[in-house]
VOGU-3710 file (C-alpha; in Angstrom, 3 decimals, decimal comma):
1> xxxxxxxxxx> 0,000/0,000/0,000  2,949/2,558/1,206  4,608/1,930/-2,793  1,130/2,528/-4,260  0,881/5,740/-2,467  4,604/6,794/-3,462  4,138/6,353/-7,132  0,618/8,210/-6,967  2,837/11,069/-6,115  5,485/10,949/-9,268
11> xxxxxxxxxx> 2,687/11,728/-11,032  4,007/9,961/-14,276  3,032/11,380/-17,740  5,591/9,060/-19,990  3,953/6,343/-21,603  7,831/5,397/-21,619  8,738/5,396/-18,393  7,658/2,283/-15,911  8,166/2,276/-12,321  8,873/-0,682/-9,558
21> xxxxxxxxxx> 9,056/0,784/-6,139  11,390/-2,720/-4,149  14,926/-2,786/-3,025  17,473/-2,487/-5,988  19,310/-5,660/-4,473  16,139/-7,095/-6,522  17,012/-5,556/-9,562  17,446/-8,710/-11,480  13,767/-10,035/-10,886  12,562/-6,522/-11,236
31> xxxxxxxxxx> 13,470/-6,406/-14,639  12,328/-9,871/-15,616  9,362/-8,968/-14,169  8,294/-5,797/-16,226  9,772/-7,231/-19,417  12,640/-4,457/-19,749  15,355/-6,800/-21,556  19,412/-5,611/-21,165  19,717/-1,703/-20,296  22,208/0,139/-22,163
41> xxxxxxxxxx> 22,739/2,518/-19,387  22,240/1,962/-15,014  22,652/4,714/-12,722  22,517/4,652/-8,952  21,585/7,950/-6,738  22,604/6,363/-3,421  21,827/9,552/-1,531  18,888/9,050/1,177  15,456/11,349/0,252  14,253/14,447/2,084
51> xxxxxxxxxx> 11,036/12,325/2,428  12,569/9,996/4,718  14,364/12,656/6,799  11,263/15,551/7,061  8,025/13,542/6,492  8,390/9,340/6,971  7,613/9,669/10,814  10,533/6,756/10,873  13,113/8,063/13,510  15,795/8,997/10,438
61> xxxxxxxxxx> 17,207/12,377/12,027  17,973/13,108/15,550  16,445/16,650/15,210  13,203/14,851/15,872  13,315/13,256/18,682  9,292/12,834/19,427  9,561/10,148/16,226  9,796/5,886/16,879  13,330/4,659/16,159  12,625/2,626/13,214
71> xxxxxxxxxx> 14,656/3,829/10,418  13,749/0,900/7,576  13,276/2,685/4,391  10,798/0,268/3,893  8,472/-1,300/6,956  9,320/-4,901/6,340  8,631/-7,620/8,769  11,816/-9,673/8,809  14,152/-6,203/9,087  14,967/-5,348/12,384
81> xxxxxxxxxx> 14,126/-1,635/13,667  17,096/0,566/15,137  14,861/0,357/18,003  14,823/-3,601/18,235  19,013/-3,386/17,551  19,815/-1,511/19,870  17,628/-2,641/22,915  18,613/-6,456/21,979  22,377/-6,461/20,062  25,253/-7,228/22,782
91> xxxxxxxxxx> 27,478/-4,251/23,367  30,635/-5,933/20,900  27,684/-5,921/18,265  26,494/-2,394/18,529  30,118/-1,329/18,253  31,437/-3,257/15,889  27,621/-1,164/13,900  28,898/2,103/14,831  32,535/1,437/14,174  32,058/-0,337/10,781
101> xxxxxxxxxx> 28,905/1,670/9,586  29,336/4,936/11,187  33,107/5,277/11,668  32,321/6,034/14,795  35,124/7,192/17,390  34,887/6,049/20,552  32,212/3,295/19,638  32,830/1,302/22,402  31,987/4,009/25,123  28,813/4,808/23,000
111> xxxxxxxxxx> 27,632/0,869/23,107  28,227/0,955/26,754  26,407/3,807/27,162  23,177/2,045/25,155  23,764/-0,806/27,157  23,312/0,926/30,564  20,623/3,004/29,725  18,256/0,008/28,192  18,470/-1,777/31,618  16,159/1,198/33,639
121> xxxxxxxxxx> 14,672/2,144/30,343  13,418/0,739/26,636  15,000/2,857/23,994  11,777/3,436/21,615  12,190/6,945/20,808  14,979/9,418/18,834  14,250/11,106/21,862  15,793/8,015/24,206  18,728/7,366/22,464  19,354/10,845/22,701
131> xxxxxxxxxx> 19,220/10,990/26,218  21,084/7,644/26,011  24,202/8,996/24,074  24,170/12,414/26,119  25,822/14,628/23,187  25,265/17,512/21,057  27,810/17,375/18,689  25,913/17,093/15,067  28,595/15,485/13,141  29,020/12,477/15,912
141> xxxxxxxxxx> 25,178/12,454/16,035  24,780/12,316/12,364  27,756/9,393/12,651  25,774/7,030/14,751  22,212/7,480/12,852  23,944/6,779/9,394  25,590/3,857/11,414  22,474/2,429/12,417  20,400/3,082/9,371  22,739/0,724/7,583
151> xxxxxxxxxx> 22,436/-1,733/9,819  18,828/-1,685/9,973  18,718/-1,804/5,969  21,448/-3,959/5,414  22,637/-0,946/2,736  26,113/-2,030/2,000  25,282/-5,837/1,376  22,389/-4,564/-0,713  24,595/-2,297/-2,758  27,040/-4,965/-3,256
161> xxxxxxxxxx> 24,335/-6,982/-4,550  22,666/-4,568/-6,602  26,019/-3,669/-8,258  26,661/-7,222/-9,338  23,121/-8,020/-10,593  23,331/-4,827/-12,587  26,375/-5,345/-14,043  25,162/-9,042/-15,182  22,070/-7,821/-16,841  23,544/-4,901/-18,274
171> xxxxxxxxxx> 24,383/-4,926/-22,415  27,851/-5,223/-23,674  29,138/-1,596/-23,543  26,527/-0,603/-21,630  27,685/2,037/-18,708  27,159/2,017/-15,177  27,111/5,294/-13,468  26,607/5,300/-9,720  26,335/8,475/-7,091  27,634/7,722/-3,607
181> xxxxxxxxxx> 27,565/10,076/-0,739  29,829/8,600/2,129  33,059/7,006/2,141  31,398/3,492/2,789  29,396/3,680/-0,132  32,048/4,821/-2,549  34,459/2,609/-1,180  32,229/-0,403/-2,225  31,478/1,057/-5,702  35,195/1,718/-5,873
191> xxxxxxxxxx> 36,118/-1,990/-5,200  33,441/-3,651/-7,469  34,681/-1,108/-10,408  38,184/-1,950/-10,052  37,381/-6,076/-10,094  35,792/-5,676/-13,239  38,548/-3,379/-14,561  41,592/-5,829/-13,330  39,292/-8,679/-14,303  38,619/-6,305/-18,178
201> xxxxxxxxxx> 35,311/-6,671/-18,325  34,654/-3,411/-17,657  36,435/-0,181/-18,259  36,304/3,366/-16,482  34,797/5,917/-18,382  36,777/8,734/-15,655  39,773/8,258/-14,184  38,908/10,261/-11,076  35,175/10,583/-9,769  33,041/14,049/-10,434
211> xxxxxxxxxx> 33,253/16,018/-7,840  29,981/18,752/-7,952  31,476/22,161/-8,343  31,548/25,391/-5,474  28,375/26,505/-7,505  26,522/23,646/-7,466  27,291/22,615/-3,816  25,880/26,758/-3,105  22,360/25,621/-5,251  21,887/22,275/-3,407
221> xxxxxxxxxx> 24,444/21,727/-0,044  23,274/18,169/-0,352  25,738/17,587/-3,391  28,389/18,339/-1,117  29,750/15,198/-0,433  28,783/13,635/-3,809  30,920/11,616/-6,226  30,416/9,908/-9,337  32,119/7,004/-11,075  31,130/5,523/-14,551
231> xxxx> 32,038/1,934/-15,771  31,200/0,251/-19,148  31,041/-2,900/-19,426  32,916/-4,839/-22,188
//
């Protein structure tokens, strides 16, 4: 019901275009299932939607705090809520998350920390594990939410999968663009790219990823952290 009501709101005029709101991990079976044959051309925006951060209700930033810690892009019944992970994962767990997924410093202090707190009190809220972490400091905030939305959404695994599935169904000198927007994401993109290249069947189309520019970081800060690397296959 929640994908029907997303693609009411693209609106869609081209008789062209055809939409499958599912994970892109599926992107195999989603093309077999709409009948779309080998595309010439794949591009990934791996940046995470305004929709999710200002209007999902789904615990995404720590500026709301009065929202339920669920943070699943998608409310799915066998994916664990940050809620559920960090009121059940032992404390190695939760900082091997923040360590791996967040680059976290001091991630070991921080699961502690979590681990204290949930025996008075269930962390349900933003608003707990706020109170739980006891800092202000954005950029380590903004750290451990990233770190835990991953987990929650298994992102990197799905990316690695998604990367590999397109790169199978893609045509012969087809091209692969992909956006990333942290240094997890881009790492993995970076790695798969350079398999195929050592491996030559596929070849980078830029040496060095694009970077936006000081003017186009002004029109949308978002692009900030953006980079973009191209691969055709051969």
């Amino acid at each position: 019901e929640q994908d029907k009501e997303i693609l009411k709101t693209l609106r869609l005029k081209s008789p062209k275009m055809m939409v499958a709101a599912d994970n892109f991990r599926n992107i195999q079976a989603i093309v077999r299932r709409i009948g779309f044959g080998r595309p010439n051309a794949i591009l990934f925006d791996l940046g995470l939607s305004t929709w999710h951060l200002k209007e999902s209700g789904r615990g995404f930033s720590f500026q709301k705090p009065e929202e339920p810690l669920k943070m699943q892009f998608r409310e799915e019944k066998w994916l664990k809520t940050a809620a559920e992970i960090v009121n059940t994962c032992a404390e190695d767990e939760l900082a091997a998350i923040l360590k791996n997924f967040g680059e976290v410093r001091g991630s070991r202090t921080f699961a502690k920390k979590i681990c204290a707190f949930r025996r008075t009190k269930k962390i349900i809220s933003v608003g707990d594990l706020l109170s739980t972490l006891g800092i202000k400091d954005k950029k380590m905030l903004a750290r451990i939410f990233q770190a835990l939305r991953i987990a929650v959404n298994e992102e990197l695994t799905a990316l690695k999968t998604a990367l590999a599935q397109s790169f199978a169904i893609l045509a012969k000198h087809g091209r692969m663009a992909v956006i990333s927007y942290h240094s997890l994401e881009d790492r993995a993109v970076k790695e798969f790219f350079k398999e195929r290249i050592l491996e030559k069947s596929g070849k980078a189309i830029i040496k060095k990823p694009a970077r936006p520019s000081r003017e186009e970081i002004l029109r949308n800060p978002s692009a900030r952290s953006a980079k973009l690397r191209v691969l055709k296959k051969l």
